[in-house]
N, CA, C and O atoms as CSV, one atom per row, in Angstrom:
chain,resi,resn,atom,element,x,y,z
A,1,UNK,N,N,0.849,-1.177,0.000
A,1,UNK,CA,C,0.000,0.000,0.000
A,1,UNK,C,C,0.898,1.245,0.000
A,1,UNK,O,O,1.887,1.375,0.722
A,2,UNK,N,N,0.485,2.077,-0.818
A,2,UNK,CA,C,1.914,3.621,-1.254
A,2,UNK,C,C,0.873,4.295,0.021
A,2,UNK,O,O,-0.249,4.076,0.478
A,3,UNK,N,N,2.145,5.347,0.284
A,3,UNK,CA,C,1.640,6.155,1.192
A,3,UNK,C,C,2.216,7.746,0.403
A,3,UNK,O,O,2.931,7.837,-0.595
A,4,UNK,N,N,1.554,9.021,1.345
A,4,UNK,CA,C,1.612,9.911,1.052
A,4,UNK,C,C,3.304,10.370,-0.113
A,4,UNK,O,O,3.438,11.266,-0.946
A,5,UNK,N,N,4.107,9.502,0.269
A,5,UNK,CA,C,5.676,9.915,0.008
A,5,UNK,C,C,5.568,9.277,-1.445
A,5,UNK,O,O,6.230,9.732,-2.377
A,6,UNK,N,N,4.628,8.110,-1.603
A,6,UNK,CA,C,4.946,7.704,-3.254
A,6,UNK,C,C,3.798,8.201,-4.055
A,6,UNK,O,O,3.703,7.966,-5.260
A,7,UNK,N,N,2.981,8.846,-3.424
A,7,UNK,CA,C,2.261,9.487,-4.171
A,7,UNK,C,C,2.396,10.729,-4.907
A,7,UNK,O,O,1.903,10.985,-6.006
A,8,UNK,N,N,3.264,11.619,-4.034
A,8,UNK,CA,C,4.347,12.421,-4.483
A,8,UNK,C,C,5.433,12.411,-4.949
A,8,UNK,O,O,5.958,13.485,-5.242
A,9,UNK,N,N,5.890,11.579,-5.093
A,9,UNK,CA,C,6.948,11.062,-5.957
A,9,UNK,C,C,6.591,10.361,-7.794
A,9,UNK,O,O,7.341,10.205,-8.757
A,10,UNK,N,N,5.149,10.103,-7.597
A,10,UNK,CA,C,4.431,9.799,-9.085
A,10,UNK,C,C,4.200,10.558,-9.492
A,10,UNK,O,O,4.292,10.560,-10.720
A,11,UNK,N,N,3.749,11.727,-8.844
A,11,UNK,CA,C,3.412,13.199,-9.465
A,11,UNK,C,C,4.318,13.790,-9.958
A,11,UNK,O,O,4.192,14.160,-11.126
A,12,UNK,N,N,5.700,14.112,-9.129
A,12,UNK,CA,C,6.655,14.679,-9.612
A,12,UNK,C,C,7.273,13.593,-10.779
A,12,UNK,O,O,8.140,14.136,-11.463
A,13,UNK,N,N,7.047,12.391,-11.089
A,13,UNK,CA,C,7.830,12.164,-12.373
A,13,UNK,C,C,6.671,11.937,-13.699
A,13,UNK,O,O,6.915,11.950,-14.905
A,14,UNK,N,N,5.253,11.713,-12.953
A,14,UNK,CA,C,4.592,12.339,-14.168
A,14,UNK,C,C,4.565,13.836,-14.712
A,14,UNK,O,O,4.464,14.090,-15.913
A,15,UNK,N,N,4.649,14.639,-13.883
A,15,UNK,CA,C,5.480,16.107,-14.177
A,15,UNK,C,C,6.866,16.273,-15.297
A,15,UNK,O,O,7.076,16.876,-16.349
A,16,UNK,N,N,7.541,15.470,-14.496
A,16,UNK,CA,C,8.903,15.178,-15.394
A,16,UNK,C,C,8.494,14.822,-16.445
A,16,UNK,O,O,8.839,15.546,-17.378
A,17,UNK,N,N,7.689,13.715,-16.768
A,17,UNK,CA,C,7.716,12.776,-17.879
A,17,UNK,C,C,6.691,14.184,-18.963
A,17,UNK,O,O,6.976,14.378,-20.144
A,18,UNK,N,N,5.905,14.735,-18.454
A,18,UNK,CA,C,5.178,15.778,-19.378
A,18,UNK,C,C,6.145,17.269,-19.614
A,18,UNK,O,O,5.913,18.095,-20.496
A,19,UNK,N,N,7.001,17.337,-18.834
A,19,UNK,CA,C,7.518,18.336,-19.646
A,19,UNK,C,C,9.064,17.677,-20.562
A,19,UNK,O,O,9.752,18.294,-21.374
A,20,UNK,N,N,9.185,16.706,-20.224
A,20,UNK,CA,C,10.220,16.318,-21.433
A,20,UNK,C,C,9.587,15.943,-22.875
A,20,UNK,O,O,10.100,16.257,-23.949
A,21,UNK,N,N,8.400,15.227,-22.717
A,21,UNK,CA,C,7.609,15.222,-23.696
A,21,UNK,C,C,7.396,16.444,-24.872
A,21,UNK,O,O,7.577,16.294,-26.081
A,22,UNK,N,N,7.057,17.416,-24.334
A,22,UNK,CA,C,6.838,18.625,-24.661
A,22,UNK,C,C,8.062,19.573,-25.153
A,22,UNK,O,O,8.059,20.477,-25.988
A,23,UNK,N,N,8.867,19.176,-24.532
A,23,UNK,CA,C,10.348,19.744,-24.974
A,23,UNK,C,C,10.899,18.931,-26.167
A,23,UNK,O,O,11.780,19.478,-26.830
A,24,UNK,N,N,10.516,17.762,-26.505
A,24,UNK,CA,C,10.892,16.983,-27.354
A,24,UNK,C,C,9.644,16.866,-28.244
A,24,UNK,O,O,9.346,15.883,-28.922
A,25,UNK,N,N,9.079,17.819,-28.159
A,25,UNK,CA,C,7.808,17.828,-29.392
A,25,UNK,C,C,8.012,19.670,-29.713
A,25,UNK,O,O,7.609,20.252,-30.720
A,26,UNK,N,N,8.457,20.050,-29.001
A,26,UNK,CA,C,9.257,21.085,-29.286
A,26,UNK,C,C,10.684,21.710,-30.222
A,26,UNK,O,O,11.093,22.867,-30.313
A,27,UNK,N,N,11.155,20.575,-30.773
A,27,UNK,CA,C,12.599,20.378,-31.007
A,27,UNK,C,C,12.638,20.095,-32.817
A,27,UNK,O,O,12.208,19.174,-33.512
A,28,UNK,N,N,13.170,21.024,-33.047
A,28,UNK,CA,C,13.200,21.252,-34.948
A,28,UNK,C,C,13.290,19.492,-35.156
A,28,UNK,O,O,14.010,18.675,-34.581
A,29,UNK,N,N,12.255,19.309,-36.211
A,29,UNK,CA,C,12.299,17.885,-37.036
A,29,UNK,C,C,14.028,17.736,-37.825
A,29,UNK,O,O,14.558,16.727,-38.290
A,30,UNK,N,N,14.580,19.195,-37.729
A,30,UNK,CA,C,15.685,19.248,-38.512
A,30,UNK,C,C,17.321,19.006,-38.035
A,30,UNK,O,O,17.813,19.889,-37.332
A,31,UNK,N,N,18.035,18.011,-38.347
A,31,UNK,CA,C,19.032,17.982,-37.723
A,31,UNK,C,C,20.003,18.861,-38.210
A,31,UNK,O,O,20.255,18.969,-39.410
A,32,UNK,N,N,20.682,19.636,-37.124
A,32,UNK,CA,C,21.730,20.438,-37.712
A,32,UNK,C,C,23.270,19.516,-37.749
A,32,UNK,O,O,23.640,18.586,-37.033
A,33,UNK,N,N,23.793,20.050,-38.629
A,33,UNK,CA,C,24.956,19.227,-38.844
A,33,UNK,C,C,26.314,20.077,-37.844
A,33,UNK,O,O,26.288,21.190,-38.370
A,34,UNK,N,N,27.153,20.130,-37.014
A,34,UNK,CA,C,28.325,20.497,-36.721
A,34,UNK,C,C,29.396,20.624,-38.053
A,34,UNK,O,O,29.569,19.826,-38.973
A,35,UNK,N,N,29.955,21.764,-37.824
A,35,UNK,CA,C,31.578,22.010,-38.666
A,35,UNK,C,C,32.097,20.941,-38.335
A,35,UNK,O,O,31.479,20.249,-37.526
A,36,UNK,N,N,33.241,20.525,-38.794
A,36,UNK,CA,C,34.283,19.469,-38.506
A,36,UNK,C,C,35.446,20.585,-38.146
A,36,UNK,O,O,35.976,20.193,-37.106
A,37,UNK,N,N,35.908,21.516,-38.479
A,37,UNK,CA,C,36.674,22.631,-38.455
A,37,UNK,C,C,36.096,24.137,-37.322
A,37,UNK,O,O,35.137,24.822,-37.679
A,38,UNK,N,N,36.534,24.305,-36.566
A,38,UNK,CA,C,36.194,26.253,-36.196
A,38,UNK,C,C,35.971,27.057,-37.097
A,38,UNK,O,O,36.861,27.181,-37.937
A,39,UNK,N,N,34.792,27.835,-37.236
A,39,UNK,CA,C,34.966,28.506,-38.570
A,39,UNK,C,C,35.719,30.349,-37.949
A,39,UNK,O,O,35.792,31.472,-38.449
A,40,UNK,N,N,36.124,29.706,-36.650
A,40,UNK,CA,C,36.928,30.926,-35.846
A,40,UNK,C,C,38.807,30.936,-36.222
A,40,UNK,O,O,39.517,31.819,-36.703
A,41,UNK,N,N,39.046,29.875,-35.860
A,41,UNK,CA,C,40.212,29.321,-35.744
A,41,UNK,C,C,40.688,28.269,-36.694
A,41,UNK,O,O,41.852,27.871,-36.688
A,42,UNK,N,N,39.796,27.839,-37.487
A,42,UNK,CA,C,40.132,26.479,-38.061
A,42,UNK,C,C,40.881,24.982,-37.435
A,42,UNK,O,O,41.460,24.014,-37.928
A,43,UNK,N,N,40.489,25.440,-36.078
A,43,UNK,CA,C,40.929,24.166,-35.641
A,43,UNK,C,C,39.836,23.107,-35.360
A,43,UNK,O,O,38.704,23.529,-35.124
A,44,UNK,N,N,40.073,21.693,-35.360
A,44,UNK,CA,C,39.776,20.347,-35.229
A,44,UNK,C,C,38.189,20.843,-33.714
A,44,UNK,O,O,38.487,21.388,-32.651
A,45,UNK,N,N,36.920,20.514,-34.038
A,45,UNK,CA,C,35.838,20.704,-33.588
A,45,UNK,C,C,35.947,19.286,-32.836
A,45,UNK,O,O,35.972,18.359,-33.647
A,46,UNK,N,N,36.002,18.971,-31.784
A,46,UNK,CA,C,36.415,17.625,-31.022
A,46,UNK,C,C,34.915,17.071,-30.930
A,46,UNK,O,O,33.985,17.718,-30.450
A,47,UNK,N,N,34.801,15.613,-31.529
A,47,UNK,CA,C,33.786,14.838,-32.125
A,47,UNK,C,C,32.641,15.118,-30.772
A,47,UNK,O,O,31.479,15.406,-31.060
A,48,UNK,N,N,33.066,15.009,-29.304
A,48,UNK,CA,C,32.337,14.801,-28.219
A,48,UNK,C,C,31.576,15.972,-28.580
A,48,UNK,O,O,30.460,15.744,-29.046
A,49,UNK,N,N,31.902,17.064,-28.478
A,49,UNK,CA,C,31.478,18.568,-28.884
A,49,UNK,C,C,30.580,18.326,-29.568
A,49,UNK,O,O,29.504,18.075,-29.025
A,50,UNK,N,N,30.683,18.312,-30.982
A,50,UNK,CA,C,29.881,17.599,-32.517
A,50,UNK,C,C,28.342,17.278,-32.070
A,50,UNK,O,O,27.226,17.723,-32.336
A,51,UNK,N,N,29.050,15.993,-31.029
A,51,UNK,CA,C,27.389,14.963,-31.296
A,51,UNK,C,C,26.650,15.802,-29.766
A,51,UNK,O,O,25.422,15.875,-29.726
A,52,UNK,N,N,27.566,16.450,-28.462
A,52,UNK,CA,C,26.683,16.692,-27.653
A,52,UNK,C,C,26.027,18.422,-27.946
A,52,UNK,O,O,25.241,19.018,-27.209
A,53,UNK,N,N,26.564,18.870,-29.083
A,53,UNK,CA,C,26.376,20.197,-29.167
A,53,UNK,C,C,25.761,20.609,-30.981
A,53,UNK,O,O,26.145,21.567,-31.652
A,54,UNK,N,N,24.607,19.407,-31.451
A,54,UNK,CA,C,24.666,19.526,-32.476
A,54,UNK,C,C,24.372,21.156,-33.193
A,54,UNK,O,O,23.639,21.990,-32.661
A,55,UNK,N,N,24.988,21.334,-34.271
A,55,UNK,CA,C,25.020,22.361,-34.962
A,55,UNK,C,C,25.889,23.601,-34.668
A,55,UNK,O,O,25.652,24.767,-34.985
A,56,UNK,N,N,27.301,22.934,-33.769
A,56,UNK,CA,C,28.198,23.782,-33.648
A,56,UNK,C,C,28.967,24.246,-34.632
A,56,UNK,O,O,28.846,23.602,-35.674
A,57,UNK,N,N,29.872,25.325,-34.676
A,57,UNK,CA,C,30.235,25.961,-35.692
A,57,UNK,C,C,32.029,26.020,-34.949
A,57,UNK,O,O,33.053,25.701,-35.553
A,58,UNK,N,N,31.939,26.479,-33.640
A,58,UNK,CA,C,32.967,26.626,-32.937
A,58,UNK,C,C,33.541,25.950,-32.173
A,58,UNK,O,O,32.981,24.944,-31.739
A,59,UNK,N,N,34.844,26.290,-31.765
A,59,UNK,CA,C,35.608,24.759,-30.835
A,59,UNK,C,C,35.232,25.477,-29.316
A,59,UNK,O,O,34.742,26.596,-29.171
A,60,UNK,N,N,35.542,24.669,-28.405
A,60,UNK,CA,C,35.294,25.287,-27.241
A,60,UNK,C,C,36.502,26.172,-26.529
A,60,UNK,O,O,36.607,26.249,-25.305
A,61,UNK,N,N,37.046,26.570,-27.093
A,61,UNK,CA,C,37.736,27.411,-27.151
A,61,UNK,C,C,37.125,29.215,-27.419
A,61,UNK,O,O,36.834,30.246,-26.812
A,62,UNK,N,N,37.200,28.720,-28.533
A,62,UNK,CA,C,36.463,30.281,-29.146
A,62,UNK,C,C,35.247,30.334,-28.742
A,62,UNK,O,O,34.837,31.462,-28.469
A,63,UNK,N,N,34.324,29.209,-28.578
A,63,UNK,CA,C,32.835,29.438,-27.917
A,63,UNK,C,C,33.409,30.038,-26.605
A,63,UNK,O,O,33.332,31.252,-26.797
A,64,UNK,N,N,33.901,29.852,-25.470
A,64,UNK,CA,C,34.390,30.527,-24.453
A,64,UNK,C,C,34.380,31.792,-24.684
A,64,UNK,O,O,33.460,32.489,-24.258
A,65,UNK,N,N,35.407,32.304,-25.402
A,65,UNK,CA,C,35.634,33.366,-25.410
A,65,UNK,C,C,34.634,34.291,-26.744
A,65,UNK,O,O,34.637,35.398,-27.282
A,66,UNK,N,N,34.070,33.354,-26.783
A,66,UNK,CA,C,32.653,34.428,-27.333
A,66,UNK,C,C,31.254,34.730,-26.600
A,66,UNK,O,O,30.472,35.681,-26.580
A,67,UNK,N,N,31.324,33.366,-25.964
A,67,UNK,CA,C,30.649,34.063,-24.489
A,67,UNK,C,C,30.832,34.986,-23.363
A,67,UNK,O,O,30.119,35.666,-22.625
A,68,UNK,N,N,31.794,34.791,-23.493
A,68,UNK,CA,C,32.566,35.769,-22.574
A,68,UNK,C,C,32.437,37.329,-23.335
A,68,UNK,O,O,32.100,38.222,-22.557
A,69,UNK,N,N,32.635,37.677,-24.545
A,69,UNK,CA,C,31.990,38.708,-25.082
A,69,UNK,C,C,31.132,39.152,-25.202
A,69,UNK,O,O,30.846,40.348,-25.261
A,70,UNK,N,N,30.166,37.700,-25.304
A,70,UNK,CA,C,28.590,38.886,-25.585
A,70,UNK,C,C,28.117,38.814,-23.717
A,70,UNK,O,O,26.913,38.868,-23.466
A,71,UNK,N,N,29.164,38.692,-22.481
A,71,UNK,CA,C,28.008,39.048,-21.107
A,71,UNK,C,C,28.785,40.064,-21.022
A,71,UNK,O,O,28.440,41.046,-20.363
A,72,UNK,N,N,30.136,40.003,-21.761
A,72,UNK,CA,C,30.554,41.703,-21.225
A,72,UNK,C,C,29.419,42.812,-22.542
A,72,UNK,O,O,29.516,44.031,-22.687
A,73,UNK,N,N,28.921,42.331,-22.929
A,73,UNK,CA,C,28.645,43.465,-24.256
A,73,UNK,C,C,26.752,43.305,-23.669
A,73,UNK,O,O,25.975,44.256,-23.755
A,74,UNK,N,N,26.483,42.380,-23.296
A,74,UNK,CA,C,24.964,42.228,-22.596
A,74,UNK,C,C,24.504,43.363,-21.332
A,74,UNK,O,O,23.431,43.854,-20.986
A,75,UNK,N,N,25.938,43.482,-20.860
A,75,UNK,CA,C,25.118,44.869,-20.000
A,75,UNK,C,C,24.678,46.100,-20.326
A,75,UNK,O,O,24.149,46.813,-19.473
């Protein structure tokens, strides 16, 4: 017999389970492809990058330091 603690615990992952849903019905039908190259630097776009960051352009290098530009330029 569930008590008050797993009843709240079904809620919160039917919660979970509806907003991932939604985020993933949310999400371009379109796959973007990653550079193989920086189109900053021309250096080597490291594969991990690629597949966890699809539709990168930059190495994490220059993404750094282009973030770092636009919070100094955001104020």
């Amino acid at each position: 017999m569930g008590d008050i603690a797993d009843f709240a615990n079904d809620l919160v992952q039917e919660s979970l389970d509806q907003a991932l849903a939604a985020r993933n019905a949310a999400k371009s039908p379109f796959v973007n492809h990653s550079f193989l190259l920086c189109e900053a630097c021309d250096d080597p776009i490291p594969e991990a990058r690629r597949i966890a960051q699809q539709g990168c352009t930059l190495c994490i290098d220059c993404k750094n330091l282009d973030d770092l530009r636009r919070a100094r330029y955001a104020r």
